[in-house]
KOLDRENVEX-457664 format. One record per residue (C-alpha): residue number from 1; x, y, z; residue in three letters. Coordinates in Angstrom, 2 decimals. Layout:
BEGIN
<atom NUM; <X; Y; Z>; "Ala">;
...
//
This chain:
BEGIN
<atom 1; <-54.14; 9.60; -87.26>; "Unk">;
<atom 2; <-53.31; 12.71; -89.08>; "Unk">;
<atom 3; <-49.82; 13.16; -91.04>; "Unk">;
<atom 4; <-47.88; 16.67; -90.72>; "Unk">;
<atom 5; <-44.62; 17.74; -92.21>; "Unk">;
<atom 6; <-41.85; 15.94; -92.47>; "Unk">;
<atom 7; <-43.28; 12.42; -90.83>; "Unk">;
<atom 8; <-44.55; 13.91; -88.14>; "Unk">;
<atom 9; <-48.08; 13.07; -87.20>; "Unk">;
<atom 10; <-50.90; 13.22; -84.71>; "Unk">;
<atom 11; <-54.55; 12.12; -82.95>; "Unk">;
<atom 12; <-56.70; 14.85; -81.62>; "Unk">;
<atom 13; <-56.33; 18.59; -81.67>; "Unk">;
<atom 14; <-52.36; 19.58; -81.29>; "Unk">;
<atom 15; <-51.75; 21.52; -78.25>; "Unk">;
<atom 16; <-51.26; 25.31; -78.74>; "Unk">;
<atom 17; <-47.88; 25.13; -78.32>; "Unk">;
<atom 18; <-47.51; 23.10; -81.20>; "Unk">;
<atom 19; <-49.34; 25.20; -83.51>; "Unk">;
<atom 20; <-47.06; 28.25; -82.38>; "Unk">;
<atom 21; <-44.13; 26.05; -83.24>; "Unk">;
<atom 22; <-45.31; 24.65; -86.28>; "Unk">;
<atom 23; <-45.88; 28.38; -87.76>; "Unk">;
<atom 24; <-41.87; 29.20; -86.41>; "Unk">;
<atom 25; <-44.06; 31.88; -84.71>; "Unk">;
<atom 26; <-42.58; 30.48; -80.23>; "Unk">;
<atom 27; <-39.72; 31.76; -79.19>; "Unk">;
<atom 28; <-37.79; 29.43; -77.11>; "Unk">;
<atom 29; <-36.24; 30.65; -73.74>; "Unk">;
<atom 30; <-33.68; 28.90; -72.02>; "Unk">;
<atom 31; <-34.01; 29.67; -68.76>; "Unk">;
<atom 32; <-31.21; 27.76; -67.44>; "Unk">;
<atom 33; <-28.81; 24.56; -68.21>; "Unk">;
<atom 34; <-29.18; 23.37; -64.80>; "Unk">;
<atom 35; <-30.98; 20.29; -63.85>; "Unk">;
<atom 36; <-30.91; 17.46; -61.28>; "Unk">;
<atom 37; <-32.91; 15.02; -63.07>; "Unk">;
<atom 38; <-29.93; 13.28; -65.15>; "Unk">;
<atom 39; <-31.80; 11.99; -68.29>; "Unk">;
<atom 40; <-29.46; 9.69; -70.27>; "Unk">;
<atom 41; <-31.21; 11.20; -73.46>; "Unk">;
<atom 42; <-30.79; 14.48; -72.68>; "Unk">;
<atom 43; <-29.74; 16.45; -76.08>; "Unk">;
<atom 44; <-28.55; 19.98; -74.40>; "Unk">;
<atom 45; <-25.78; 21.12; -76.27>; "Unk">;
<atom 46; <-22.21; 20.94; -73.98>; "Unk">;
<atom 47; <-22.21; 24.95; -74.12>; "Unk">;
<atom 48; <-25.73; 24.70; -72.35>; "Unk">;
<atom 49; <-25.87; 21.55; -70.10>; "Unk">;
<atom 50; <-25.38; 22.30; -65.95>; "Unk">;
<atom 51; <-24.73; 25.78; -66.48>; "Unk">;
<atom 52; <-26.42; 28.96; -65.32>; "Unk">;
<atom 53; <-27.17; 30.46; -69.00>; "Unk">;
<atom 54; <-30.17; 32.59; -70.36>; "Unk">;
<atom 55; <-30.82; 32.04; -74.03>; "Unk">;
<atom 56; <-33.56; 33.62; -75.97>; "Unk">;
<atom 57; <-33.43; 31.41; -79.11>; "Unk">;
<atom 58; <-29.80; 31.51; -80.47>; "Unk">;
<atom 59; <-29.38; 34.58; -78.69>; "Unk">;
<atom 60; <-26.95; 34.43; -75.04>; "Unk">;
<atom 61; <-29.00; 36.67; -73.16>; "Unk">;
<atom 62; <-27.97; 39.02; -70.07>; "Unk">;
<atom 63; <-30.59; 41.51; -69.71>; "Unk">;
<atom 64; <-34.61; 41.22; -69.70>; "Unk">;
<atom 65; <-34.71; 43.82; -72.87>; "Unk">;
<atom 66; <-32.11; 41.03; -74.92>; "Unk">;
<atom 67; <-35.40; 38.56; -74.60>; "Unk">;
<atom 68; <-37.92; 40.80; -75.29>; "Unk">;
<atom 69; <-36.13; 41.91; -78.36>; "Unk">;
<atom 70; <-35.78; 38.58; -79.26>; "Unk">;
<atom 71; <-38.88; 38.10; -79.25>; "Unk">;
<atom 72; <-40.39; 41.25; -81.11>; "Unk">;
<atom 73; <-37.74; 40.21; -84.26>; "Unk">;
<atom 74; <-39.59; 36.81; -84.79>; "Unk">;
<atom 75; <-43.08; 38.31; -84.18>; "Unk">;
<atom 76; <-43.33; 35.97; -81.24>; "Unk">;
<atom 77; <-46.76; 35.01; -80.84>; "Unk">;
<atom 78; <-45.53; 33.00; -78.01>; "Unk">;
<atom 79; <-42.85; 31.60; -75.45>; "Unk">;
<atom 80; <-41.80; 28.11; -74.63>; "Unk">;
<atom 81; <-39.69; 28.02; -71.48>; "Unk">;
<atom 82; <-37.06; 25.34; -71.48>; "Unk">;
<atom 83; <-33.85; 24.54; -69.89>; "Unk">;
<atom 84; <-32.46; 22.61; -68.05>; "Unk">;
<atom 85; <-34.89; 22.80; -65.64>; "Unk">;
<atom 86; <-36.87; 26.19; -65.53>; "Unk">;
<atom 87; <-38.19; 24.83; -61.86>; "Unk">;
<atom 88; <-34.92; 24.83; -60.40>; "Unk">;
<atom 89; <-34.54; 28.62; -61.36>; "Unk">;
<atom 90; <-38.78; 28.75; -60.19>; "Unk">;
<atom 91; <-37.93; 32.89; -59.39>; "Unk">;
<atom 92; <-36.09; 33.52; -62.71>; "Unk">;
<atom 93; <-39.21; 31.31; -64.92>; "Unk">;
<atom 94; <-41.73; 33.28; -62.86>; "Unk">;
<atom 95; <-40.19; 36.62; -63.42>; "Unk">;
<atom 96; <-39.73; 35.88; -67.18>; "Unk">;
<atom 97; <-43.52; 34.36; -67.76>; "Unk">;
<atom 98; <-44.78; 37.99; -66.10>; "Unk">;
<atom 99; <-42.40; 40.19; -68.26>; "Unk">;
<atom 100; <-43.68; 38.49; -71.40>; "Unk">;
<atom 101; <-47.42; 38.76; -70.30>; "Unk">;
<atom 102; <-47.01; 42.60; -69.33>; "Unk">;
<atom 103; <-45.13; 43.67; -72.21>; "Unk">;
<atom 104; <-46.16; 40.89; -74.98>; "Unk">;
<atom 105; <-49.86; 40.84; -73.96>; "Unk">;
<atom 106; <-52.03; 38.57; -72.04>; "Unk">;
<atom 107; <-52.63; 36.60; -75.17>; "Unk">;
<atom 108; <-49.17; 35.72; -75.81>; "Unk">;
<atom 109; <-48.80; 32.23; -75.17>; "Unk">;
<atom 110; <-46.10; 30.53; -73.02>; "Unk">;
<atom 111; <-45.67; 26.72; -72.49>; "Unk">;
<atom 112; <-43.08; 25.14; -69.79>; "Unk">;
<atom 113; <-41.06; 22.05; -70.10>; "Unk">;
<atom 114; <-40.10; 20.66; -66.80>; "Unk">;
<atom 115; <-38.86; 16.87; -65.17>; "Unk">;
<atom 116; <-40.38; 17.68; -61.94>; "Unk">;
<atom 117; <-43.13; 16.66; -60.42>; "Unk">;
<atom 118; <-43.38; 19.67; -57.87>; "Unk">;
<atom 119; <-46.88; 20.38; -57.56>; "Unk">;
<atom 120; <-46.75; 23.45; -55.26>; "Unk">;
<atom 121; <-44.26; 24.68; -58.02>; "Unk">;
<atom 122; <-46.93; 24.37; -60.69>; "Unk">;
<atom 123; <-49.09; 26.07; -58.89>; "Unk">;
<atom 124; <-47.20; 29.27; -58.32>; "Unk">;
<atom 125; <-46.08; 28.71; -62.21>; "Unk">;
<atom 126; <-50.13; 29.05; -62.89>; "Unk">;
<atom 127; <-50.46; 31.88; -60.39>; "Unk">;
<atom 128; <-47.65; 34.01; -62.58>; "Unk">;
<atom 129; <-49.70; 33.31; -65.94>; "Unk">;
<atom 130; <-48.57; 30.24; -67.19>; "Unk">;
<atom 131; <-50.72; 28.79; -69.87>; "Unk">;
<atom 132; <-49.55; 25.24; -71.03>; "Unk">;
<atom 133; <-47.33; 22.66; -68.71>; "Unk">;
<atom 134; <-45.36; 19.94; -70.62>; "Unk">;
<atom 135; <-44.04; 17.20; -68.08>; "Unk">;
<atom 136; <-41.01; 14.74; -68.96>; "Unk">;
<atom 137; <-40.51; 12.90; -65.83>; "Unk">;
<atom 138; <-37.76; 10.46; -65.47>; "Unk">;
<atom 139; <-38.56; 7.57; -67.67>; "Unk">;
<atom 140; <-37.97; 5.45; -64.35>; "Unk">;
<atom 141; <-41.11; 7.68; -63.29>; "Unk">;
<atom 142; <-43.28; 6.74; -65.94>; "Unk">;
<atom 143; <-44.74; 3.38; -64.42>; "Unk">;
<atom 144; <-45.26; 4.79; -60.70>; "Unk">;
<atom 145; <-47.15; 8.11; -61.56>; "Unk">;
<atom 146; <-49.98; 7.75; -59.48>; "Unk">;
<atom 147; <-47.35; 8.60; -56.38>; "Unk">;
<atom 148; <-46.97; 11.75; -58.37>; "Unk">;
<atom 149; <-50.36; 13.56; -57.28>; "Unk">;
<atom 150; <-50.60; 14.66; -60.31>; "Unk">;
<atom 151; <-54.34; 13.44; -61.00>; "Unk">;
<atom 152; <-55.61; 15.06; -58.16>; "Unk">;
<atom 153; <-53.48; 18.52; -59.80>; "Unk">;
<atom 154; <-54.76; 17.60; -63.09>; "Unk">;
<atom 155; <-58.38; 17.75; -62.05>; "Unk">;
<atom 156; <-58.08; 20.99; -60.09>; "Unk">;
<atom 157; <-55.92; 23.15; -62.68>; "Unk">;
<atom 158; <-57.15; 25.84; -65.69>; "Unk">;
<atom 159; <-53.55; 25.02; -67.37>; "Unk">;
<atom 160; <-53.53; 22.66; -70.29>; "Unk">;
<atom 161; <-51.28; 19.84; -68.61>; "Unk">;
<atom 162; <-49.63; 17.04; -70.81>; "Unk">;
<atom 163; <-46.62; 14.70; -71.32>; "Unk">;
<atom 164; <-43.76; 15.47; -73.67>; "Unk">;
<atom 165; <-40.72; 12.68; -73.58>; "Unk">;
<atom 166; <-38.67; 11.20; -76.22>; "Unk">;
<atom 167; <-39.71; 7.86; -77.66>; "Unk">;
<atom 168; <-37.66; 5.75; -76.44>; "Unk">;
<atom 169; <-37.06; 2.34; -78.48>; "Unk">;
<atom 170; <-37.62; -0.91; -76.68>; "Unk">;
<atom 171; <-39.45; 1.02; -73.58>; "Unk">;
<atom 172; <-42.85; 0.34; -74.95>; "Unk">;
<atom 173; <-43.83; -1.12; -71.73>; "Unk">;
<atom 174; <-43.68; 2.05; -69.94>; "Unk">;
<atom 175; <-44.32; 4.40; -72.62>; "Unk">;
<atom 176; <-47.41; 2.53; -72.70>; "Unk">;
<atom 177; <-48.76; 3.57; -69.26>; "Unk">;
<atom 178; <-47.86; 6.93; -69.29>; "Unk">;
<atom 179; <-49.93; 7.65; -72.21>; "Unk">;
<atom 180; <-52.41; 5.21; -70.96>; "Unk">;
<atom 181; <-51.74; 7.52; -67.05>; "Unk">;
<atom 182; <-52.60; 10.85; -68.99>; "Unk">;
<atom 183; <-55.73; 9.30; -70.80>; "Unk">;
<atom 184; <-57.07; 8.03; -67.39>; "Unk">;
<atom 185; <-56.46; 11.80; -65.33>; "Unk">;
<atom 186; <-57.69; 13.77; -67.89>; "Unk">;
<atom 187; <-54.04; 15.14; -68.94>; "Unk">;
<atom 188; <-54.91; 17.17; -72.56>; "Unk">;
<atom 189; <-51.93; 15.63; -74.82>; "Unk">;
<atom 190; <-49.16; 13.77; -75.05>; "Unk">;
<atom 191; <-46.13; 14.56; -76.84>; "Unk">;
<atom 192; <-43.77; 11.98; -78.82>; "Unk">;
<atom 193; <-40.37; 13.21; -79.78>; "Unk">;
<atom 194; <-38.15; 11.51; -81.99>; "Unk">;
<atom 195; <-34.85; 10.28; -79.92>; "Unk">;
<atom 196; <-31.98; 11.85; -81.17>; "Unk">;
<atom 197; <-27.86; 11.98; -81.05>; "Unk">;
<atom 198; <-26.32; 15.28; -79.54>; "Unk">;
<atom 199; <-22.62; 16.01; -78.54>; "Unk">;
<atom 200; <-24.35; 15.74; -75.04>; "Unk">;
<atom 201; <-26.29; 12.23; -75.12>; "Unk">;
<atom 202; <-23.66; 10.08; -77.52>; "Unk">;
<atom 203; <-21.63; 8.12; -75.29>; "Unk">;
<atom 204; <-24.87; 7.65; -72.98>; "Unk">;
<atom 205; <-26.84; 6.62; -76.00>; "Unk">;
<atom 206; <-24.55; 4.59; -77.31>; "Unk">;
<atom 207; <-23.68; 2.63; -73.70>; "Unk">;
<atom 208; <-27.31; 1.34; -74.14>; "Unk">;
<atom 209; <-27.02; 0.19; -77.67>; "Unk">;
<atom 210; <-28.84; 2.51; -79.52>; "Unk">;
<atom 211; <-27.51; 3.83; -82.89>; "Unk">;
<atom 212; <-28.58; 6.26; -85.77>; "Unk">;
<atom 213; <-31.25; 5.87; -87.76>; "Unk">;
<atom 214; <-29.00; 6.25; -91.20>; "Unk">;
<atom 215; <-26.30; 7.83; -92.43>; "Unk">;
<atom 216; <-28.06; 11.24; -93.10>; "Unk">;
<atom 217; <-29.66; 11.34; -89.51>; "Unk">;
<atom 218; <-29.00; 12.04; -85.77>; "Unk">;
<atom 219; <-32.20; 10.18; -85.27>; "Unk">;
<atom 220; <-32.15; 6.84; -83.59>; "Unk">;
<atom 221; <-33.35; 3.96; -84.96>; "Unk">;
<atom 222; <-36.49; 2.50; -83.83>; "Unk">;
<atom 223; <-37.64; 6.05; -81.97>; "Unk">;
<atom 224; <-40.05; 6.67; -84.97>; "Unk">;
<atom 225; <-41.20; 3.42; -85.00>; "Unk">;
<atom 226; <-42.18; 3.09; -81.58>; "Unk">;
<atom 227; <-43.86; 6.45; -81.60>; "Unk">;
<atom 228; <-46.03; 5.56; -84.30>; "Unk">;
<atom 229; <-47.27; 2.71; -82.47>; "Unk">;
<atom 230; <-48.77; 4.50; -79.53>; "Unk">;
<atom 231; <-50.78; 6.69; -82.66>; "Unk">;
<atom 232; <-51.98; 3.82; -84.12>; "Unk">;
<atom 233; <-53.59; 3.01; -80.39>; "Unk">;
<atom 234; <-57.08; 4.08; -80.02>; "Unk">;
<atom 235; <-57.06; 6.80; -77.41>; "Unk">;
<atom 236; <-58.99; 9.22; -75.78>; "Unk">;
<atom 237; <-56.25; 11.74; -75.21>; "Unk">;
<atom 238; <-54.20; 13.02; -78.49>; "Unk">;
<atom 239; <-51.05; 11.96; -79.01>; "Unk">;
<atom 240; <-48.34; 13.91; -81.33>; "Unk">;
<atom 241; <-45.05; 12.11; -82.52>; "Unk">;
<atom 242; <-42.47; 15.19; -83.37>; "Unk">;
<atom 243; <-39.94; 13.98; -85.69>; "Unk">;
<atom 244; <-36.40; 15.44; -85.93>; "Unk">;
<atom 245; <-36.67; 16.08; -89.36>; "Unk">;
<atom 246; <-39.70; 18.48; -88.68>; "Unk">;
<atom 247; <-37.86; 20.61; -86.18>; "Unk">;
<atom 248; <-35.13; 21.18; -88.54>; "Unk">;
<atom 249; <-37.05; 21.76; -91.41>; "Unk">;
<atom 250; <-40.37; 23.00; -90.49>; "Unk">;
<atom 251; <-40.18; 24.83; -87.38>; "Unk">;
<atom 252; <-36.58; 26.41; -87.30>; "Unk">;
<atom 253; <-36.93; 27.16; -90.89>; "Unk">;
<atom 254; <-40.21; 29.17; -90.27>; "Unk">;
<atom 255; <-38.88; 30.76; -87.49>; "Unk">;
<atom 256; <-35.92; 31.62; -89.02>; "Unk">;
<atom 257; <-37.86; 33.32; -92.39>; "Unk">;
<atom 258; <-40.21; 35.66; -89.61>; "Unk">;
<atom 259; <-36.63; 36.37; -88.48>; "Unk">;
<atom 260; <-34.96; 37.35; -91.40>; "Unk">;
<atom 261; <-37.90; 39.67; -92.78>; "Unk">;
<atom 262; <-37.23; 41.84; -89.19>; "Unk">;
<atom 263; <-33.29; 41.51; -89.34>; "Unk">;
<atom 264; <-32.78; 42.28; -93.36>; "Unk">;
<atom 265; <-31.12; 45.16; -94.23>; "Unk">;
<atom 266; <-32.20; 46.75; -97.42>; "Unk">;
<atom 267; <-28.69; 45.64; -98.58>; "Unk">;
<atom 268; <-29.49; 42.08; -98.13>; "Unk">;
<atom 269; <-31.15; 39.45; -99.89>; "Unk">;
<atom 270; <-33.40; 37.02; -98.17>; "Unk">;
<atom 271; <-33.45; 33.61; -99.99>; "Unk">;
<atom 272; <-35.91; 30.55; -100.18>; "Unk">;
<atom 273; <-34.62; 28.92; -97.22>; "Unk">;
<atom 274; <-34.84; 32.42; -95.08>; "Unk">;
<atom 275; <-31.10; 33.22; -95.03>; "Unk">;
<atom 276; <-29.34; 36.10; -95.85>; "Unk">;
<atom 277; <-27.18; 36.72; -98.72>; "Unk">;
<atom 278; <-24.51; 39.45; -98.52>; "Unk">;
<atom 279; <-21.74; 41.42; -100.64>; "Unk">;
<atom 280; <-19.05; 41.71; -98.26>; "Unk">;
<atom 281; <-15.79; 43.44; -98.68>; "Unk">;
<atom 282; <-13.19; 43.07; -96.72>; "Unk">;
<atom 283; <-10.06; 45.52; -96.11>; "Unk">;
<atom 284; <-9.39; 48.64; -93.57>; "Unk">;
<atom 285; <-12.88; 50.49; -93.62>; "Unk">;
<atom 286; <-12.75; 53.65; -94.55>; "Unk">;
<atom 287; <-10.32; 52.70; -97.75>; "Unk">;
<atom 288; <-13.19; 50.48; -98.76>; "Unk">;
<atom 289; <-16.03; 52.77; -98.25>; "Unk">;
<atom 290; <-13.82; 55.61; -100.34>; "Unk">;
<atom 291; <-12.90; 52.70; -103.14>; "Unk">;
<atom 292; <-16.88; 52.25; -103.64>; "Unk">;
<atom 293; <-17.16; 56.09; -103.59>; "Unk">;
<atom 294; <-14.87; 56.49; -106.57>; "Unk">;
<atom 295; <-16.71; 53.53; -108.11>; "Unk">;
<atom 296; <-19.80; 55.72; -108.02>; "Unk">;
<atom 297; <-21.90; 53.19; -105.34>; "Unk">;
<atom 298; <-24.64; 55.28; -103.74>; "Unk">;
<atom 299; <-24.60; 55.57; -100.43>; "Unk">;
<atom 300; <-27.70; 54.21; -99.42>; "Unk">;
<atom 301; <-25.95; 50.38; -101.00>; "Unk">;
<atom 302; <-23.39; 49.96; -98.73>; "Unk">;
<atom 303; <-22.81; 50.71; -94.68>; "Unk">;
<atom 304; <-19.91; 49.34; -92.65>; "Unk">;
<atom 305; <-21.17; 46.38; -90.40>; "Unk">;
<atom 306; <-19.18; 47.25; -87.21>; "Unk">;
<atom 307; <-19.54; 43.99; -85.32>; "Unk">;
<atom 308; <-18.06; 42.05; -87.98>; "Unk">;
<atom 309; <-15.50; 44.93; -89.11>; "Unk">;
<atom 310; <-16.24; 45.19; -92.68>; "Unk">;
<atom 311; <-18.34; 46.48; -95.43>; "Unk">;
<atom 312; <-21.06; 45.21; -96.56>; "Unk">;
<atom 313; <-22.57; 45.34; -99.97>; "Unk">;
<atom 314; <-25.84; 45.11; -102.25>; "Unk">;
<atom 315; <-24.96; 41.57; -103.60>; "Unk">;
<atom 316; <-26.25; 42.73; -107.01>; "Unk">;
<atom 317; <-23.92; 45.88; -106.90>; "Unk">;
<atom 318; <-20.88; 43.64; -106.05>; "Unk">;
<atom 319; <-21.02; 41.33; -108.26>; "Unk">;
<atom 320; <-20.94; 43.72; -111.33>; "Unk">;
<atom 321; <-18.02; 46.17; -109.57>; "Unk">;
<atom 322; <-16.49; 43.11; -107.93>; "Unk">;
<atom 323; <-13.01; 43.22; -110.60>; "Unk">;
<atom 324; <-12.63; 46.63; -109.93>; "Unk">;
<atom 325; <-12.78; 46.61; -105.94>; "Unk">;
<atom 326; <-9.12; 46.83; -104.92>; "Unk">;
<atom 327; <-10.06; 44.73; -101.93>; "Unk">;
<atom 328; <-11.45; 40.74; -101.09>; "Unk">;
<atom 329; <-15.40; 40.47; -102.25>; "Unk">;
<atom 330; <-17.23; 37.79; -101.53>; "Unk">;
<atom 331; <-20.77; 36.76; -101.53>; "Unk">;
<atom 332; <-21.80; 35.57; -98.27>; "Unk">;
<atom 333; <-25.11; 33.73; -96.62>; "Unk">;
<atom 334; <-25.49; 33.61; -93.42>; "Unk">;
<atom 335; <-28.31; 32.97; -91.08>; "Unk">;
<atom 336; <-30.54; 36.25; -89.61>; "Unk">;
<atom 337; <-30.32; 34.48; -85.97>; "Unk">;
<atom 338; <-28.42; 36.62; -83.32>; "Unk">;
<atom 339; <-24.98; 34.80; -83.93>; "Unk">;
<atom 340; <-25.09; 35.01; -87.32>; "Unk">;
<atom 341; <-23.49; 32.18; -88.52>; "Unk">;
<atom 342; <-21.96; 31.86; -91.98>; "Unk">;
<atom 343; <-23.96; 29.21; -94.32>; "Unk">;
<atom 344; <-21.39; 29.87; -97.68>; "Unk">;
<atom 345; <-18.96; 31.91; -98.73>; "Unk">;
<atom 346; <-18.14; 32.84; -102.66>; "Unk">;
<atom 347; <-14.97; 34.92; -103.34>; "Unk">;
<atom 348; <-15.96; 37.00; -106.30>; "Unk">;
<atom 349; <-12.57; 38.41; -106.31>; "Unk">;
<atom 350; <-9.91; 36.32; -105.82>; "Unk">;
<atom 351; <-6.18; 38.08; -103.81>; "Unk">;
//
């Protein structure tokens, strides 16, 4: 067993996927909220879950240039296409896996979650360039897979092919044959996630007794656990156990900082943790922009931010001219993801 960030560990070589991820370097495209499989565990966020969306990391999408521009400000060096289930949009997924391979490059990688077990689907999903399939069948599914015909798909595909589910706690029995499933066809991982609490799993979580792992987690208790069991199994096919600590800290962090180098203004300053810090005035625009005119501030240190109908600031500049702007200064943080959400907020000069 090898250890990784953040408890996260693994047997084997890590899928591709998972290196993209670990190096913040996927982007992760929603293709769609919708899906007919019903997982109690399923964490999709309430603005997601049965609806028709497109999201291209944090990014509501509309348009096939949103994604691809998405894309170019992490530096994607790959795609993993989620939902929902992409399946049950199979034209939209297709169309999205070409766009990416004509205008990303054949090389950029794109791995599929899906909880169907359509194999004419996958095979159209291969046909269109698809490089890595991730399965998470219905855990009621994962003692009866050999009426899946997967094995005989398995054996006859160039796609890597693996499990990813959630470890669930006190469903060793079954988690046990699916891993022991993919080890017998040939499958080339399987993925361990670490069960977790979401505005869109609680009550369902909680209906089956399950609770958090502590105080300073949406974890639940005994997921870990129960992952690290199946590692500690001697196994033919690698196994990975994902922790929710390392997708917070590891992965969204990275992606965020290959973000925030592409989205920085030369006004901004990007800190440890890949956010960006502001000087933000607020106050009718074009008083502000001639207030920081008589105050000498060169052009090139201050623009007005349109979309959020102020101006914006060298940090370092308003902090020393701060008790001299007739106007509310603050220094703000925020994060360099397409919604831009506010970390902190400092007033520097109080009304």
């Amino acid at each position: 067993m090898k250890s990784m960030e953040a408890g996260s560990a693994h047997t084997g070589r890590l899928p591709k996927g998972c290196l993209q991820c670990r190096r913040g370097s996927k982007m992760v495209l929603l293709i769609t909220g919708r899906c007919s499989t019903g997982c109690f565990y399923c964490p999709l966020s309430l603005e997601k879950k049965g609806k028709d969306v497109l999201y291209a990391n944090e990014r509501r999408c509309s348009s096939d240039e949103e994604v691809l521009d998405e894309a170019r400000m992490i530096g994607a060096e790959g795609t993993g296409i989620t939902g929902g289930d992409p399946v049950q949009c199979l034209d939209r997924t297709l169309h999205f896996i070409r766009l990416l391979k004509k205008e990303l490059g054949p090389r950029h990688h794109i791995h599929l979650y899906t909880s169907s077990l359509d194999v004419d689907s996958f095979r159209r999903l291969e046909e269109s360039g698809l490089d890595e399939l991730r399965l998470h069948p219905n855990v009621e599914m994962w003692d009866r897979l050999e009426e899946s015909g997967l094995r005989d798909f398995v054996h006859s595909t160039s796609m890597k092919v693996g499990f990813e589910v959630p470890s669930l706690p006190g469903e060793d029995e079954r988690t046990g044959r699916l891993v022991a499933f993919a080890e017998d066809a040939g499958m080339d991982f399987v993925n361990l996630n670490e069960l977790e609490f979401s505005e869109g799993n609680w009550d369902r979580l909680e209906e089956r007794g399950l609770g958090i792992r502590d105080e300073l987690s949406s974890a639940v208790r005994g997921s870990e656990e129960a992952a690290l069991r199946r590692l500690a199994e001697e196994r033919d096919v690698p196994v990975h156990y994902c922790s929710s600590r390392f997708k917070d800290t590891v992965q969204l962090r990275r992606r965020i900082k290959r973000r925030a180098r592409r989205a920085a203004r030369p006004t901004d300053v990007i800190t440890g943790e890949g956010t960006l810090l502001k000087g933000v005035v607020e106050g009718p625009i074009q008083e502000v922009i001639e207030a920081l005119r008589k105050l000498d501030v060169e052009e090139h240190l201050f623009y007005e931010d349109k979309e959020k109908k102020r101006v914006e600031v060298a940090p370092w500049v308003l902090e020393h001219i701060a008790d001299r702007v007739p106007f509310d200064s603050f220094l703000v943080e925020e994060y360099p993801t397409a919604d831009r959400l506010e970390v902190e907020r400092e007033p520097l000069r109080p009304r």
